[in-house]
C-alpha positions as CSV (number, residue, x, y, z in Angstrom):
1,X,-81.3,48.3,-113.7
2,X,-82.9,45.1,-112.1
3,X,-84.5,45.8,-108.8
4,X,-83.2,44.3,-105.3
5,X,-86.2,41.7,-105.1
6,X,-85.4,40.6,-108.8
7,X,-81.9,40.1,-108.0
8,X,-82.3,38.2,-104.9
9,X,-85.0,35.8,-106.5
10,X,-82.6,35.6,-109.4
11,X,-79.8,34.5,-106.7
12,X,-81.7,32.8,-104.8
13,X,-81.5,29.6,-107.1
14,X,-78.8,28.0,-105.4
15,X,-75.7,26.5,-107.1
16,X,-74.9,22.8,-107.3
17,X,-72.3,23.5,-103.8
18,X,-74.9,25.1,-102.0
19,X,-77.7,22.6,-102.8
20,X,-75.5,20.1,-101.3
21,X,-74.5,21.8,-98.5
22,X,-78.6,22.8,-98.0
23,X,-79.5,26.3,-97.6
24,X,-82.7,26.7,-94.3
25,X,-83.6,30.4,-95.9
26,X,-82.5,30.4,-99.5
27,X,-83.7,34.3,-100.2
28,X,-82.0,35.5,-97.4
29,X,-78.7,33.7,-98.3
30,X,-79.1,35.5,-101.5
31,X,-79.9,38.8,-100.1
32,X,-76.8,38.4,-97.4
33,X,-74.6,37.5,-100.8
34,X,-75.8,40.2,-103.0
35,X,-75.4,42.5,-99.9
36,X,-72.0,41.8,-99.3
37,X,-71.2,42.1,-102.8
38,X,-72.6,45.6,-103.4
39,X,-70.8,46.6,-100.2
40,X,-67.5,45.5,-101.6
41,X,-68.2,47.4,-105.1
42,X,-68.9,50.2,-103.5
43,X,-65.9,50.6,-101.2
44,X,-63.1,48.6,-103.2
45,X,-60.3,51.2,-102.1
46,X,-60.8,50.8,-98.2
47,X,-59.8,47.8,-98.6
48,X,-56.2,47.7,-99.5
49,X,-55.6,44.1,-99.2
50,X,-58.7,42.9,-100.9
51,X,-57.3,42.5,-104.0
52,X,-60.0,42.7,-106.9
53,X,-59.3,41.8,-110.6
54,X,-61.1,43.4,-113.5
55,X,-60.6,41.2,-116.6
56,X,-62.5,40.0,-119.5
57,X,-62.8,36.5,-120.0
58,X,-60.3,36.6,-122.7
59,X,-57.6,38.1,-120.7
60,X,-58.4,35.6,-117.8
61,X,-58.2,32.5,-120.5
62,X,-54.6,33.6,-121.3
């Protein structure tokens, strides 16, 4: 498994959208991101309306 600094450095590349929008602290945008992602794989059924799709991509191109 890829450690948390390696992940946030990884995420901290920003996307074309947030380049243009600018980003004042670009490793803690991606630690805030990856944060609020892990939270949301972790507890994915206390959040009954948060609805969260597991497809392939083949089964999301058809």
């Amino acid at each position: 498994m890829i450690d948390d600094d390696d992940r946030i450095h990884d995420r901290a590349a920003l996307l074309p959208e947030e380049l243009a929008a600018g980003s004042d602290d670009p490793e803690a945008q991606a630690a805030a991101v990856l944060a609020d992602s892990d939270d949301r794989e972790e507890y994915r059924e206390t959040a009954p309306d948060l609805r969260i799709e597991h497809r392939t991509s083949d089964e999301a191109a058809s």
